[in-house]
VOGU-3710 file (C-alpha; in Angstrom, 3 decimals, decimal comma):
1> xxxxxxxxxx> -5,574/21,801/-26,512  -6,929/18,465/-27,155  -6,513/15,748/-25,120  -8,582/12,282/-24,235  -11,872/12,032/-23,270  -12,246/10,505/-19,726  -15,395/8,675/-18,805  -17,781/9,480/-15,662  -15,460/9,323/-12,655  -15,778/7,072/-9,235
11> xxxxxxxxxx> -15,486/8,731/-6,105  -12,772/10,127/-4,562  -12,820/7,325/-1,675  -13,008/4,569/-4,645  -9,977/6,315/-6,616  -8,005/6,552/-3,683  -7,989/2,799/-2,537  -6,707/2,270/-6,444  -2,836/3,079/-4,019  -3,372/0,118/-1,844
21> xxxxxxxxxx> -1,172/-2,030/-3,476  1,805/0,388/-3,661  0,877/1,423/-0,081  0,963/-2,137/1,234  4,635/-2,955/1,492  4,375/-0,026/4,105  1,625/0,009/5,833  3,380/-1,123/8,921  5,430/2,344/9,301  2,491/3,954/7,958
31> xxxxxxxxxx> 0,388/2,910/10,134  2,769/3,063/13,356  3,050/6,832/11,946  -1,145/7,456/12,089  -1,096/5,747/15,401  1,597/8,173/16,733  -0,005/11,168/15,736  -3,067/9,901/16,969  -1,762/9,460/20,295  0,155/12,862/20,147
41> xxxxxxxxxx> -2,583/14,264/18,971  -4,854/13,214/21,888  -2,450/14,565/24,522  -3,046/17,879/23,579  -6,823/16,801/24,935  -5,259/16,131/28,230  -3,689/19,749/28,456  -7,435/21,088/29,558  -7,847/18,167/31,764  -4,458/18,698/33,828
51> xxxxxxxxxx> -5,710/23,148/33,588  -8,766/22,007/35,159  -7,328/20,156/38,278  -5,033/23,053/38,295  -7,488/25,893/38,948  -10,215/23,246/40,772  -7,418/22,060/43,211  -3,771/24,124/43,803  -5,227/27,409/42,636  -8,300/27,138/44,772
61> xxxxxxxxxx> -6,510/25,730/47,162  -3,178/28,584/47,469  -0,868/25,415/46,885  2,688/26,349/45,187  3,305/23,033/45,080  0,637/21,585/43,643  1,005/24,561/40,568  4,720/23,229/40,097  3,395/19,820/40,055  1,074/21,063/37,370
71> xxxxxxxxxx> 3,570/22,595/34,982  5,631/20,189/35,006  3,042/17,998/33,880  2,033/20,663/31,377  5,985/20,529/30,360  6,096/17,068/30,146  3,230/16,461/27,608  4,391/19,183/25,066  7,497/17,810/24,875  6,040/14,482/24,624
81> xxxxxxxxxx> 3,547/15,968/21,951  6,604/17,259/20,201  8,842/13,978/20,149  5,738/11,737/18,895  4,849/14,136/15,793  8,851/14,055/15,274  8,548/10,614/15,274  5,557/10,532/13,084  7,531/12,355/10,184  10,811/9,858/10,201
91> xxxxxxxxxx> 8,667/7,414/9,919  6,951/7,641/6,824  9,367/9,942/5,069  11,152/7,610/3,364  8,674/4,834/2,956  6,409/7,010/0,910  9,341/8,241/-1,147  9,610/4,802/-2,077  5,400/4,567/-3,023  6,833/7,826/-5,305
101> xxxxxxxxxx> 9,164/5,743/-6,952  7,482/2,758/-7,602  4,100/4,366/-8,824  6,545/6,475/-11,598  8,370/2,955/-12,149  5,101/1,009/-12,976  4,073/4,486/-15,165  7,267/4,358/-17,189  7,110/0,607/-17,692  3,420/0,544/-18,477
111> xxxxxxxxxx> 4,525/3,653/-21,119  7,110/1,760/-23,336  4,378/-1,617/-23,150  1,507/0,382/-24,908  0,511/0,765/-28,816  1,986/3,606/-30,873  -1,828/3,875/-31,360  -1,733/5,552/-27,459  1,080/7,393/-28,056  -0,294/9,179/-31,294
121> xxxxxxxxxx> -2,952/10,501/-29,394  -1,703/11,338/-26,222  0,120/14,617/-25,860  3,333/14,246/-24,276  3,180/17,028/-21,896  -0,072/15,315/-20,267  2,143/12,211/-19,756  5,117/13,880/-18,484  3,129/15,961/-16,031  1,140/12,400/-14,566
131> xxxxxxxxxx> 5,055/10,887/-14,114  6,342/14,287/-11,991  3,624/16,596/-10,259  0,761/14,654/-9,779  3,111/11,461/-8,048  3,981/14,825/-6,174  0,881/15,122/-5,017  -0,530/11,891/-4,703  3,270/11,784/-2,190  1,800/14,664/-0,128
141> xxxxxxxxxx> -1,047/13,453/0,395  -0,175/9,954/2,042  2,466/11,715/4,144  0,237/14,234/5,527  -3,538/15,235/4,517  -4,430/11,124/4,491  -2,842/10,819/8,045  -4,378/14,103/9,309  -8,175/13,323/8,247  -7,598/10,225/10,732
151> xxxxxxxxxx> -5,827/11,820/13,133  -8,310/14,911/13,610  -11,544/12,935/13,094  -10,252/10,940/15,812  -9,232/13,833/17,807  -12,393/15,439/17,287  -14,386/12,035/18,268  -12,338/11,593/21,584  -12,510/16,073/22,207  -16,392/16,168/22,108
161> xxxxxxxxxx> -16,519/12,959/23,989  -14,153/14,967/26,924  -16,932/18,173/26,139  -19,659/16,221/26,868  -18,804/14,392/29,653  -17,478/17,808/31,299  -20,780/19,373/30,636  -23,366/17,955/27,962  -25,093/21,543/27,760  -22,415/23,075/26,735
171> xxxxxxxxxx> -21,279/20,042/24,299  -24,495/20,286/22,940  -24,303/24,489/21,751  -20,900/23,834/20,614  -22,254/20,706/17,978  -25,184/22,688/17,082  -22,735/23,751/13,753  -22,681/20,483/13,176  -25,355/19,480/10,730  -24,749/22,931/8,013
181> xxxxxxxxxx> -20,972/22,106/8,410  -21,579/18,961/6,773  -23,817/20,041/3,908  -21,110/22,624/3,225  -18,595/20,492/2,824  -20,420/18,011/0,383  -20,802/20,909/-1,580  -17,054/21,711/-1,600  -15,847/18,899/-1,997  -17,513/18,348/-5,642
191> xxxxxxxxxx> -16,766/21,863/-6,642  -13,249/21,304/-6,013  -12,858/18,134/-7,625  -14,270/19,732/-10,946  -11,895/22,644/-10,470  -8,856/20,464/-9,187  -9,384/18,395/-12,848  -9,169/21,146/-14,892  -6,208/22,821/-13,161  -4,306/19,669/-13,373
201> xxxxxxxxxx> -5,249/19,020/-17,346  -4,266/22,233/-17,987  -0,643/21,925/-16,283  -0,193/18,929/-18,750  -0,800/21,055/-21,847  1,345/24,233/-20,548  4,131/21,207/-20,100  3,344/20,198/-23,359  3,749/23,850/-25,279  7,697/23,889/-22,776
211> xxxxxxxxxx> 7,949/20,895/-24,102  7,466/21,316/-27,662  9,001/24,510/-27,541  12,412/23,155/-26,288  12,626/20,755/-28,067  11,240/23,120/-31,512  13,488/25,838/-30,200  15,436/26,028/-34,299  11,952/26,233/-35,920  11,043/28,745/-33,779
221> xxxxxxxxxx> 13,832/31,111/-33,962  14,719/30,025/-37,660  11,301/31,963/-38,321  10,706/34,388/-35,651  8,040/32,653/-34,114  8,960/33,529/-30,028  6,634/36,140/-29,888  3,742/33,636/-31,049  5,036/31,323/-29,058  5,209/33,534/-25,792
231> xxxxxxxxxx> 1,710/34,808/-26,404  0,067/31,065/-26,632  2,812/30,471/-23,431  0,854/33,301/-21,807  -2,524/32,160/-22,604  -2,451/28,744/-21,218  -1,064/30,290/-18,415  -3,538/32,943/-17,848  -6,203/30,034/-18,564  -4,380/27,912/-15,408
241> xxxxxxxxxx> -4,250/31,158/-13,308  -7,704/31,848/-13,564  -8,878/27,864/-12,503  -6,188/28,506/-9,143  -7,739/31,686/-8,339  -11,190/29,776/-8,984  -9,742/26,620/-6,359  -8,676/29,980/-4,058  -12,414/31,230/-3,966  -13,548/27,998/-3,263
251> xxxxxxxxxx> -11,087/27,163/-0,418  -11,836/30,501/0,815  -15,116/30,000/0,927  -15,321/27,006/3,213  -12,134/27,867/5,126  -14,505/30,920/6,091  -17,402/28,952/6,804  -15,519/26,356/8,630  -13,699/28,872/10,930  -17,139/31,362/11,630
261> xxxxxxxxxx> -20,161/28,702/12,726  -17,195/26,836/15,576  -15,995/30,320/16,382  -19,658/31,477/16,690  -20,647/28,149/18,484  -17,209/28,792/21,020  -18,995/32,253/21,801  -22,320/31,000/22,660  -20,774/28,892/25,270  -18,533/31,235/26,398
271> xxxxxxxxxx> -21,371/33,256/27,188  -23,486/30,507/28,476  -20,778/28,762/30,497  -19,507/32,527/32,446  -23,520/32,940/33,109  -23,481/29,203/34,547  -20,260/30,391/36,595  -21,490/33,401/38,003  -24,793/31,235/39,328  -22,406/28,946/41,114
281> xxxxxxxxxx> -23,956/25,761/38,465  -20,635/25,536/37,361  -16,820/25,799/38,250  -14,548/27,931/37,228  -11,949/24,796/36,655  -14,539/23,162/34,693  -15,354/26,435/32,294  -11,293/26,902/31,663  -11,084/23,287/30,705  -14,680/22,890/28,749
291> xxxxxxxxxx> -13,031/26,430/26,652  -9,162/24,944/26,870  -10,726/21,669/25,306  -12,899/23,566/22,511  -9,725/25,642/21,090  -7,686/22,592/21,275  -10,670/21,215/18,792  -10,089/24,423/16,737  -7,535/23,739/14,469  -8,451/19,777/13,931
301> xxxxxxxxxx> -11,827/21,659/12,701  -10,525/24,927/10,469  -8,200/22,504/8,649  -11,053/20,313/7,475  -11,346/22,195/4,440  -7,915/21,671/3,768  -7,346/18,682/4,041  -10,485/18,003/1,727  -9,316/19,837/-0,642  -5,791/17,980/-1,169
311> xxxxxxxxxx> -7,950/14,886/-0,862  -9,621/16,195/-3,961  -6,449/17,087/-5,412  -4,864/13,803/-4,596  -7,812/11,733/-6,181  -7,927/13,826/-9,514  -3,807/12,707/-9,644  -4,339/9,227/-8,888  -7,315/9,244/-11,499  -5,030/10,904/-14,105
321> xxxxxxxxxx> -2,448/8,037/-13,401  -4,635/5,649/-13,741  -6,162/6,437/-16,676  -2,697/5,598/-18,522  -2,282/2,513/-16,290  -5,465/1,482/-17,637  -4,827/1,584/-21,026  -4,690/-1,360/-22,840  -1,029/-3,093/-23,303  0,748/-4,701/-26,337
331> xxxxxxxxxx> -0,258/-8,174/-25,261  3,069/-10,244/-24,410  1,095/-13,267/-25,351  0,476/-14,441/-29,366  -3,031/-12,936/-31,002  -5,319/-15,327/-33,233  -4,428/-15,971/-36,710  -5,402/-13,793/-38,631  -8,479/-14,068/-41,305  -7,264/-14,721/-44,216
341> xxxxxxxxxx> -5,778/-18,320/-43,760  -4,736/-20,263/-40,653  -1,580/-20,993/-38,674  -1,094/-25,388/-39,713  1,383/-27,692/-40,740  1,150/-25,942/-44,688  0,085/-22,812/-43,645  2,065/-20,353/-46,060  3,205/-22,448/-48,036  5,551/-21,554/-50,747
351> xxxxxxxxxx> 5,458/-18,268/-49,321  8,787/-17,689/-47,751  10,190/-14,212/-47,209  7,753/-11,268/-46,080  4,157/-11,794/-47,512  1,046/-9,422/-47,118  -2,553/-11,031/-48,286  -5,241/-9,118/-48,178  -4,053/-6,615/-45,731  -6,518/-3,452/-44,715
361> xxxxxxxxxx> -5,681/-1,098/-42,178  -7,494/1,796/-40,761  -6,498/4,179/-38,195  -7,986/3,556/-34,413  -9,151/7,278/-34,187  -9,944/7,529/-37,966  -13,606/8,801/-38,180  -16,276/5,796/-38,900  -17,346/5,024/-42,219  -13,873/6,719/-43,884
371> xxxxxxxxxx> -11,899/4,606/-46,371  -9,419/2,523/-44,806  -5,647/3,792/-45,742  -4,454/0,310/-46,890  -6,900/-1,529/-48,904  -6,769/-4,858/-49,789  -2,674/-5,082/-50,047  -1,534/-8,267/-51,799  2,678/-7,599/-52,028  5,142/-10,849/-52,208
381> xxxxxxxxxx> 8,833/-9,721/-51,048  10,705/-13,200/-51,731  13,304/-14,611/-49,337  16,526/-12,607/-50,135  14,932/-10,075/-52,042  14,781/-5,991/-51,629  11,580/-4,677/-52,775  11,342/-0,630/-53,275  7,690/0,671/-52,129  7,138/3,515/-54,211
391> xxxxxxxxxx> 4,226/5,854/-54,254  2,987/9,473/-53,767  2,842/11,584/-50,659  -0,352/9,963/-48,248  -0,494/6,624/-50,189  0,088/4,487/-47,374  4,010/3,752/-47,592  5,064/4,271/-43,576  1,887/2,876/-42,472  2,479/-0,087/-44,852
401> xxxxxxxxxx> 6,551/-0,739/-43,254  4,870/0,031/-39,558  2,519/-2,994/-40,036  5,799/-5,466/-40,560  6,680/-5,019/-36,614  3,071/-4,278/-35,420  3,627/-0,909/-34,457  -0,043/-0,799/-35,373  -2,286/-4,116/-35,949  -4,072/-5,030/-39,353
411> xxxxxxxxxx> -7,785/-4,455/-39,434  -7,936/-7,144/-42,078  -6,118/-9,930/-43,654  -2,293/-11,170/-42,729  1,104/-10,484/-42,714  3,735/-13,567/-43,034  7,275/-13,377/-42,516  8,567/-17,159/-44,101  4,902/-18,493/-43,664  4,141/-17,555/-40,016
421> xxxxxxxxxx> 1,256/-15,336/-39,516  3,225/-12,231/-37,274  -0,286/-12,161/-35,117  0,602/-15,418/-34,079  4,182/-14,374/-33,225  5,280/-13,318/-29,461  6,161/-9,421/-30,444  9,299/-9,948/-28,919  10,205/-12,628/-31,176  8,761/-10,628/-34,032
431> xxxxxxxxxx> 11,332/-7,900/-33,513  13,827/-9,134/-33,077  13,386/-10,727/-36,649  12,437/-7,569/-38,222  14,847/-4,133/-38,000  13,093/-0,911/-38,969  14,920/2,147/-40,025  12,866/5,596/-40,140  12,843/8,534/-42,074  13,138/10,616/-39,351
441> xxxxxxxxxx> 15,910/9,357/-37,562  14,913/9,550/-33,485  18,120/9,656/-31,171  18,604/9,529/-27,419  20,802/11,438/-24,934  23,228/8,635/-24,903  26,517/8,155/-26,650  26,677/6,857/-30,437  27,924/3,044/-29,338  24,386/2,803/-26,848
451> xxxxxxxxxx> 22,538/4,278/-29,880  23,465/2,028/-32,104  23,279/-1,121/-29,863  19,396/-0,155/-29,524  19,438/-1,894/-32,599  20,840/-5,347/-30,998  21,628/-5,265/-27,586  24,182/-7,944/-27,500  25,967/-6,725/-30,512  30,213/-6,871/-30,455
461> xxxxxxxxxx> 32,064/-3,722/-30,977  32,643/-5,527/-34,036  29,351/-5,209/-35,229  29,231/-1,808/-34,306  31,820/-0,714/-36,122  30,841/-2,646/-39,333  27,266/-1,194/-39,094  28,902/2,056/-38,858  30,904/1,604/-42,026  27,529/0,371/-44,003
471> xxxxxxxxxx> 25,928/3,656/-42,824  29,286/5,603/-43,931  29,200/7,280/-40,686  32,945/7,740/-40,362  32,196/10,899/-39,573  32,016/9,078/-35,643  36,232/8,678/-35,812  36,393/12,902/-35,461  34,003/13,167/-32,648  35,605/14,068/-29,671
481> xxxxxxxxxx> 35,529/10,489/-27,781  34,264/8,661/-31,194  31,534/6,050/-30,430  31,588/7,233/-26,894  30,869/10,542/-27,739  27,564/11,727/-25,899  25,400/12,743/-29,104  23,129/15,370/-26,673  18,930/15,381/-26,751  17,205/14,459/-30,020
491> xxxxxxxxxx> 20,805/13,857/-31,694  20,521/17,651/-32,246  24,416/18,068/-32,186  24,397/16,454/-34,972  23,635/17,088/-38,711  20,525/15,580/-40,258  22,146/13,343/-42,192  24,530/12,734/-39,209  21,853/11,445/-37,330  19,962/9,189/-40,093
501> xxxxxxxxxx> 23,532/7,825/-40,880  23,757/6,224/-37,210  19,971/5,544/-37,404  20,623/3,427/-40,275  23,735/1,930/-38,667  21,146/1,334/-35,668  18,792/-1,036/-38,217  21,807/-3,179/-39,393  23,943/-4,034/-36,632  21,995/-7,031/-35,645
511> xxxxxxxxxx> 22,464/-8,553/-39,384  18,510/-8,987/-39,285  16,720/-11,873/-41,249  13,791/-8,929/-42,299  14,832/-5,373/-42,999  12,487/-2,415/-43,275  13,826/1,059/-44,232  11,129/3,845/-44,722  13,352/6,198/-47,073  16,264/5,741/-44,741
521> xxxxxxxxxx> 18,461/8,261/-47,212  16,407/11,212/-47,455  18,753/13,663/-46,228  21,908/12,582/-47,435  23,537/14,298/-50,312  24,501/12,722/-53,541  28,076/11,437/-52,737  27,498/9,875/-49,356  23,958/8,470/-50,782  26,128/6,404/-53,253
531> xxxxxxxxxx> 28,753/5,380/-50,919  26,082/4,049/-48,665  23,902/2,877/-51,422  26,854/0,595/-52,058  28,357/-0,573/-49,058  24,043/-1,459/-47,745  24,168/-3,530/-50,931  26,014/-6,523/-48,941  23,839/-6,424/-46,208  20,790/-6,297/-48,421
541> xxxxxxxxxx> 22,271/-9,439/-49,624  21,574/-11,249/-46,408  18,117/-9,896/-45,698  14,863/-9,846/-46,804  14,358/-6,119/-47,173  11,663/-3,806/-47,723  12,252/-0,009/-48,982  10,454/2,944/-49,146  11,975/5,370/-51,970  11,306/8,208/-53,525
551> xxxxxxxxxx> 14,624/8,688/-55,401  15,671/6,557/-58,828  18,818/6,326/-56,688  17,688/4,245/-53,853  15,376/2,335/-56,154  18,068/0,668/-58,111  19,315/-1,222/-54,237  16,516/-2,975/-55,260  15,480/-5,937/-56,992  11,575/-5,567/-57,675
561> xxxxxxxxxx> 9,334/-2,173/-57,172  5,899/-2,011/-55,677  3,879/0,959/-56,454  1,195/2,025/-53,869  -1,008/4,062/-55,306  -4,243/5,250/-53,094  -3,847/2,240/-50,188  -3,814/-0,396/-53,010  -0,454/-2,087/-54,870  -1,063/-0,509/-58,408
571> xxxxxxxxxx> 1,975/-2,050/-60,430  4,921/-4,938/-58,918  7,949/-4,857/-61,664  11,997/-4,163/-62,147  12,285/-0,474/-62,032  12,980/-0,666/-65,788  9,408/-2,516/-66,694  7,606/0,102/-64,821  8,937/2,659/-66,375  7,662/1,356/-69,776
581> xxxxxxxxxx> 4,143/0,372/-68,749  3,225/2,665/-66,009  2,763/6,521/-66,427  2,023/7,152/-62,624  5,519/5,253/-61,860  7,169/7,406/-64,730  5,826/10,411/-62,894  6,798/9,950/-59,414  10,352/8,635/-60,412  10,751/12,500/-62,642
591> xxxxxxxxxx> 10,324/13,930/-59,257  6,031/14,680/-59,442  3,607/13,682/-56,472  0,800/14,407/-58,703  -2,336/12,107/-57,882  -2,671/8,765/-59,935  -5,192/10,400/-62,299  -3,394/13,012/-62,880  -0,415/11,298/-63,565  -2,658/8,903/-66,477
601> xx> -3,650/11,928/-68,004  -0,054/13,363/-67,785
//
């Protein structure tokens, strides 16, 4: 499955201070938390010490007391030990649930700031998988691999230290795996990040296929495609078993590596060190707390390659996260005036009502040197008046409307609504002049009153209701709670026409100065057509409007047609006058989509 390309990648060290700001507001409890396991930790390195004196003193000494003495002490510290890791987990639990929360806030917000232009080539399954599991991970990590690389390198620091200073001969055969433990884990650790990527790119497109599937579930049984469906399902799947059992090798690997050269080391000076004994170099007291303080060391040391490898795993998230965060924005702020003329005092002049000059457009991902789809667009839509935008299937007609509210920017030329450039317009200003109405109507799991007040948040239940009566959508009254009714995922409850009826409703209730409607009556029948035809009449009346169509029907709402033929404006006339002088025009409105040289010839 296709998805971006992502550029040479920083280090895991680099990726992972990206968090610092979302980790700062805690790094108080965080830090109180690695300083308590650190010091709980470290008492397990006094268990050998306390052995030592033990056997050295009481034992060798026949003293019952002294042994009591010595448990107790032994008693005391693992209960200590066990109260300060305790202590460790309360404390960061729920400040790193809040780092969860505000990374997926930021993602979310960042999300509904960035181009359409992102969105068309993003699959949403990648998205939705950087929101849920890696925040997951990235989660995990802080609370627990992040803390334990401190706390054992630190524990390991402080036991060979202890080693040493028990016996440095000793110390010395039990670092010799030192050196080839290092190389091997330099090696791991960029396997694993290779293998870590791919297993997490892959989750995104098997959440993409769910996705798509849920949410295509009536295609897919409306033609029997579930068996197609569960094979590509099992694919992907198969694909993202094989890259975990290739992550399982490789943490197999080292996890073997990392447990035989200590374990082999440990043996060597077992041997040496009960040699040493026997000679009378060394006491028995010492050997039991040199070996006690080498196992304690063990499991600091085995879980090396563990915690490297959800380091690994917690950088490839926070790269994947960051690669949306670092995608450009909308800009909040106003862009430069455009090319073709300038933003002064008689800038636009005499041009009132929605204006493109010399507009080109070409897609951000369309291949270089193609055509542009709009090409040199010169269209006048007068203050008050509805202009129909006719023309075949691929001319340019919904990339023309999505211009208006720059869901995509011009590559060329301007767009004026009364005179003002819209590139020199604050977007949020922009849309709130202009209401767009799609062809395929998109609703949200929300009730049909929050639905339709998407289209102007401050609307009246007045408004609502009269933008439900221009959309002929009584069909609201005989839902179970009417405008409260919850209209379920997608609007799927509801009827095709259903839903375009509300969407249309949606694009009206804010009585907006601009009006764009990309053939906003599709999949209505005949009737209702006409009974909404008529009643979006008076609001037409009020607006300057602009109207795909590809029925005679919703041509005659308006006053001029536009023909788009091939990215350019072929023909501007009253429906009647085209119909005379233009053969491609008489085509398209007898129900053809031939191409424009067909239709001459026709």
């Amino acid at each position: 499955m296709d998805r971006p390309s992502t550029p040479a990648q920083p280090s895991a060290t680099r990726t992972l201070l990206r968090l610092w700001p979302y980790v700062r507001p805690v790094r108080v409890r965080w830090t109180a938390a690695a300083v308590t396991a650190v010091v709980a930790s470290c008492l397990g390195l006094v268990f050998p010490l306390v052995l030592k004196w033990i056997v050295d003193g009481p034992v060798a000494d026949r003293n019952p007391k002294g042994v009591w003495l010595g448990a107790l002490a032994l008693l005391g510290l693992g209960v200590a030990e066990a109260l300060l890791f305790g202590f460790r987990r309360w404390l960061v639990a729920r400040p790193l649930a809040s780092v969860e929360a505000a990374l997926r806030a930021d993602l979310y917000r960042h999300l509904q700031r960035l181009p359409v232009a992102f969105h068309d080539r993003w699959p949403s399954g990648q998205l939705l998988s950087r929101g849920t599991t890696d925040l997951m991970v990235v989660r995990m990590f802080l609370a627990f691999p992040l803390t334990f690389l401190i706390v054992n390198g630190v524990t390991i620091v402080v036991g060979l230290i202890l080693l040493l200073s028990q016996d440095w001969g000793l110390g010395l055969v039990l670092l010799a795996p030192a050196v080839p433990l290092i190389a091997v884990c330099y090696r791991f650790e960029d396997a694993y990040a290779r293998v870590s990527r791919r297993a997490q790119d892959q989750v995104g497109d098997l959440t993409t296929v769910v996705e798509e599937s849920v949410l295509g579930i009536r295609i897919i049984k409306g033609f029997g495609r579930h068996r197609s469906q569960a094979r590509a399902f099992r694919e992907l799947s198969h694909t993202l078993r094989g890259t975990e059992l290739t992550k399982a090798r490789l943490l197999a690997g080292i996890l073997a590596v990392i447990t035989l050269l200590p374990e082999a080391a440990l043996g060597a000076a077992l041997v040496v060190g009960t040699v040493r004994v026997a000679d009378g170099a060394l006491s028995a007291g010492t050997l039991i707390a040199f070996l006690s303080t080498a196992l304690a060391l063990r499991w600091p040391i085995e879980s090396i390659g563990f915690l490297l490898a959800m380091s690994q795993e917690a950088a490839t998230a926070t790269r994947r996260y960051f690669e949306v965060m670092d995608a450009e924005p909308e800009s909040t702020e106003v862009a430069r005036a455009s090319a073709v003329g300038g933003e002064g005092p008689g800038a636009g002049a005499g041009g009132g009502g929605l204006r493109f000059e010399g507009v080109e457009f070409r897609y951000p991902d369309a291949p270089a040197g193609s055509a542009p789809t709009l090409h040199r667009v010169d269209l006048h839509v007068r203050p008050g008046e509805t202009m129909a935008l006719v023309g075949a299937t691929g001319s340019g007609k919904t990339t023309l409307t999505a211009l208006v509210p720059r869901l995509y920017d011009v590559t060329a030329g301007r767009i004026t609504l009364d005179g003002r450039d819209i590139m020199t317009m604050p977007r949020d200003e922009l849309r709130a002049l202009v209401s767009m109405a799609f062809e395929e109507p998109t609703l949200f799991s929300a009730s049909v009153a929050e639905n339709v007040l998407m289209g102007a948040e401050g609307a009246t239940p007045e408004q609502v209701a009269r933008a439900l009566d221009v959309a002929r959508a009584d069909f609201v009254d005989g839902l179970p709670d009417g405008v409260g009714t919850q209209v379920g995922e997608q609007g799927l409850s509801l009827s095709g026409g259903q839903r375009q009826r509300l969407a249309l409703a949606r694009s009206v209730v804010g009585e907006p100065r601009f009006l764009v409607l990309d053939d906003p009556l599709s999949a209505l029948d005949v009737h209702t057509e006409a009974a909404v035809e008529a009643a979006l009449r008076r609001v037409l009346a009020d607006s300057t409007a602009l109207v795909v169509a590809h029925r005679p029907s919703t041509v005659q709402l308006a006053d001029r047609v536009a023909l788009l033929s091939e990215g350019r404006i072929a023909a501007v006339g009253t429906h009647q006058e085209l119909l005379r002088t233009n053969a491609e025009y008489r085509y398209l409105m007898s129900g053809g989509t031939a191409a424009p040289g067909e239709a001459a010839r026709g």
